[in-house]
C-alpha positions as CSV (number, residue, x, y, z in Angstrom):
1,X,23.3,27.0,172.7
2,X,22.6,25.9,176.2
3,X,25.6,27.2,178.8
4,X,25.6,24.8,181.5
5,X,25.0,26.7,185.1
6,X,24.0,24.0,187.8
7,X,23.1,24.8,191.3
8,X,22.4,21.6,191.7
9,X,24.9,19.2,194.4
10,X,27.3,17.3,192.6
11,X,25.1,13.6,193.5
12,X,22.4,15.5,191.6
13,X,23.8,14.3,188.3
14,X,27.8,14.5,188.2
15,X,28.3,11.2,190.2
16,X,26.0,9.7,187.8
17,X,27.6,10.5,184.8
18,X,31.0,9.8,186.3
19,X,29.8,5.9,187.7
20,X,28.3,5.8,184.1
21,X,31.4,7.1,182.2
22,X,33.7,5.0,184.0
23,X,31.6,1.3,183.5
24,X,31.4,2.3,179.8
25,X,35.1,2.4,179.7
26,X,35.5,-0.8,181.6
27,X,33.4,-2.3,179.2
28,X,34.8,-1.1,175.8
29,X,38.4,-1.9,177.5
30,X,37.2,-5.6,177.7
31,X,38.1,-6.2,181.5
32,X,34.7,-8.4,181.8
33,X,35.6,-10.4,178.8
34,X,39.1,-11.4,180.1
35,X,38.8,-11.6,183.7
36,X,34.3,-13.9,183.4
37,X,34.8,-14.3,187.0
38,X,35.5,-10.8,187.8
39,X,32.7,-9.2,190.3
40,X,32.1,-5.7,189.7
41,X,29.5,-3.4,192.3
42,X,28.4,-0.4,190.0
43,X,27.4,2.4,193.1
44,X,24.1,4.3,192.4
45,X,21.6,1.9,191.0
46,X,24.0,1.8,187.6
47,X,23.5,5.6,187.1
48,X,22.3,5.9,183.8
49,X,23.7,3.6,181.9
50,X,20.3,1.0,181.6
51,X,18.7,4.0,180.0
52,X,21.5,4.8,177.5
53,X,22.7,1.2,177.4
54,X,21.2,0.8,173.9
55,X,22.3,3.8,172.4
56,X,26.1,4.1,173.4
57,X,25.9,0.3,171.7
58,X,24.9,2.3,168.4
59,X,27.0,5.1,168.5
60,X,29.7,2.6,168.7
61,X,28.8,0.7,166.0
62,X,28.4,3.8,164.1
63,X,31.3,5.7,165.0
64,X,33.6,2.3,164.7
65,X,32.2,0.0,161.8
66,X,35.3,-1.7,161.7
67,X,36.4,-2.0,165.3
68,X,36.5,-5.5,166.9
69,X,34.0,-7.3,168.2
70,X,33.6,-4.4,171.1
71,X,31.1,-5.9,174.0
72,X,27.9,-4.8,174.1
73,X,26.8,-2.8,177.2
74,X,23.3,-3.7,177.7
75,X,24.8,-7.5,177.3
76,X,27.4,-6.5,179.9
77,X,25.1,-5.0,182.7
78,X,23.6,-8.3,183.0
79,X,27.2,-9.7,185.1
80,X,27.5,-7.3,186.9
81,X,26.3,-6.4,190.8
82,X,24.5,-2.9,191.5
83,X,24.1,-1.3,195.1
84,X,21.0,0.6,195.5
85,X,22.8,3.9,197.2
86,X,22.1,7.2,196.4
87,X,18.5,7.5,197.1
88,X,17.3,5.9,193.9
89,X,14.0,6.5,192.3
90,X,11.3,4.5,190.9
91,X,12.4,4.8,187.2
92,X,16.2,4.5,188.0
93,X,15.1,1.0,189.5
94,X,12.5,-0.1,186.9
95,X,15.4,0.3,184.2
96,X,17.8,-1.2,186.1
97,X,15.5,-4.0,186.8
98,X,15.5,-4.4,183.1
99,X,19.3,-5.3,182.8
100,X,19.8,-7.1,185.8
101,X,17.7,-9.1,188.2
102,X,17.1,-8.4,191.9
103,X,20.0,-11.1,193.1
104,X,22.2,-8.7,191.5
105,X,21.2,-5.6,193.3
106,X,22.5,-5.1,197.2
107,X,21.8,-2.8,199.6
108,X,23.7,0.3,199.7
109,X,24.1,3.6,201.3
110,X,25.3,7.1,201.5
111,X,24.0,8.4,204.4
112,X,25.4,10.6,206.0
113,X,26.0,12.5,203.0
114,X,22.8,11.9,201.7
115,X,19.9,12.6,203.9
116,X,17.2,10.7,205.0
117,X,14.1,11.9,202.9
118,X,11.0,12.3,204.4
């Protein structure tokens, strides 16, 4: 069994899995499927969720056969807006670029609080 022991920062990884936690839940909770005209700004490049997009769609299907019709999340990434803050990488915005396109994505930032790399 792994025992989690992270010397890493909190914007390391904890912000991301809170941002991606928290658009999950606004998802499954239907807020962009009653309020269309809503706009939402995800921080962080989306976080995670256009890498796991797919699969928390089939664990919900799985774990909820009978549930109904829940949104899917890969669907729903595509209305909403992304900043690019938190010193995103190349990967985080090649799979972000596969949910939603570039006039979806603004400019954000952290700095101070995170550095200027260099």
């Amino acid at each position: 069994m792994l025992t989690p022991v992270t010397r890493l920062a909190p914007p390391a990884f904890e912000l991301l899995a809170q941002t991606t936690r928290t658009v999950i839940d606004l998802i499954h909770a239907r807020v962009l499927a009653d309020f269309p005209n809503l706009r939402i700004i995800v921080s962080h490049a989306a976080a995670t969720l256009p890498v796991i997009a797919t699969r928390v769609d089939l664990f919900g299907a799985v774990a909820n056969p009978g549930a109904p019709n829940r949104p899917s999340i890969r669907s729903s990434l595509s209305q909403m807006h992304y900043d690019l803050a938190g010193a995103p990488v190349d990967e985080q915005l090649g799979a972000l670029l596969s949910v939603a396109d570039q006039t979806h994505q603004h400019y954000g930032s952290d700095y101070p609080c995170i550095p200027e790399s260099g």
